[in-house]
N, C-alpha and C positions, 0 to 999 in steps of 0.2 A: 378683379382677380383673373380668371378666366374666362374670355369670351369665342373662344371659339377651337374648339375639344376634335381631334383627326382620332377616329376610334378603327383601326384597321384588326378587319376580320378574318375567320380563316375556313366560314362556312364549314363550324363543328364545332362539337358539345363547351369545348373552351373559350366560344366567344359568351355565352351566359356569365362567366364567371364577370368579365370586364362591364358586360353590359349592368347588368342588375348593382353593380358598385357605382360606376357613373351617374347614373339618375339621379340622385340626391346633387352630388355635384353640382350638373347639370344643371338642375330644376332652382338649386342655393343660388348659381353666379349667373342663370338666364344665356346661358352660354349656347351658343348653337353648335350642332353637332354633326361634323362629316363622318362619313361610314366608307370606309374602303377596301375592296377586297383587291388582292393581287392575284389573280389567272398563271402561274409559273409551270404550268407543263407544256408539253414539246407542244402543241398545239398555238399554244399561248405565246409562247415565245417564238415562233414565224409569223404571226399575225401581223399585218393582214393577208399575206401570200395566202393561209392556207383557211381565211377564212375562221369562222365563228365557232367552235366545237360544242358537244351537247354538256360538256363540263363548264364552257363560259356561259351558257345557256343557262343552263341551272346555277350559275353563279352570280349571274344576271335577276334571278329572278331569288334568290336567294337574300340578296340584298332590298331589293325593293319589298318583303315581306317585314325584313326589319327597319327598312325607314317608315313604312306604315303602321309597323309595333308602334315606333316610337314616334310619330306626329302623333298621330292620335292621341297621348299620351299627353299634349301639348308642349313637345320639344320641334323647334326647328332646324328639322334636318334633311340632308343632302346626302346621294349614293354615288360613289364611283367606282368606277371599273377598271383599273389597271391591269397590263400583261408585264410580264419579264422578269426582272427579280426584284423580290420583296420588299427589300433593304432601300433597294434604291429610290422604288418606287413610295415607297413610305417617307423617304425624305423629302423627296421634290414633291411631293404633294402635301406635306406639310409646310413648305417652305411657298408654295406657287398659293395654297388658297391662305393663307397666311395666320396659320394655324397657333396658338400660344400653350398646347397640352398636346400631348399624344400619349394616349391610354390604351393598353392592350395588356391583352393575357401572354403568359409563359407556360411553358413547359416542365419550365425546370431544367436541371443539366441533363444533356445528352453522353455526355464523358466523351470519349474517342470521334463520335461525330461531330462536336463542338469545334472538338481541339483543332481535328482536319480542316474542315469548314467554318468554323461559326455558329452565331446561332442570328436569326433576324433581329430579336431585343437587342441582343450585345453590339449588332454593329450600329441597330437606331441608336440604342445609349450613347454608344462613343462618339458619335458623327454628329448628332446633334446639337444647335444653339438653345434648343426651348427644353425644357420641363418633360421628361419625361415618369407615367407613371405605369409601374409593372403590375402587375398581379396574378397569382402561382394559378395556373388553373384547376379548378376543385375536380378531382375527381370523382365520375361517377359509374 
């Protein structure tokens, strides 16, 4: 079924939502599990010009608190760290570690910001060959 699950995060209360669903999944098809966050502010997007900011730092370190949730947990999993924008980088890192799921949380609509912009789900959905699966994030 699936073996190898791209769970990109947003370092905030809505990455619970996709995590705590995954797990069964996970743990049912032995699937091993990438973690990704995308860094998209102005910092992030001149890097490396301008160097490492205390937002990729703590985004850094943010991630590796939950691949260590979840090894421990006895999931095998991997953290990466993208900069630029999210969409994209969600793809090509689904596509480069050769990923067969990509699971994340939503928001929900935005209305008027959507419409202007987009939203990152909507362009993963469109753009994508694999499987993708959503999940509204809970609020708390």
């Amino acid at each position: 079924m699936y073996h190898h699950i791209l769970i990109p995060l947003e370092n905030s209360a809505a990455d619970a939502t996709i995590l705590e669903h995954i797990r069964p999944l996970a743990r049912l098809t032995h699937a091993r599990i990438t973690l990704l966050h995308v860094a998209d502010g102005f910092a992030a997007r001149n890097q490396p010009a301008m160097g490492e900011s205390d937002e990729m730092r703590e985004d850094r370190a943010y991630l590796a608190r939950r691949q260590n949730e979840l090894t421990s947990e006895g999931f095998a999993v991997s953290a990466i760290l993208e900069y630029g924008e999210p969409a994209e980088r969600i793809l090509e890192t689904a596509d480069k570690e050769r990923c067969d799921l990509i699971a994340m949380s939503t928001h929900g609509h935005r209305f008027l910001n959507d419409l202007i912009l987009g939203s990152v789900a909507a362009t993963v959905r469109h753009r994508t060959h694999i499987p993708v699966l959503m999940l509204r994030a809970l609020e708390k």
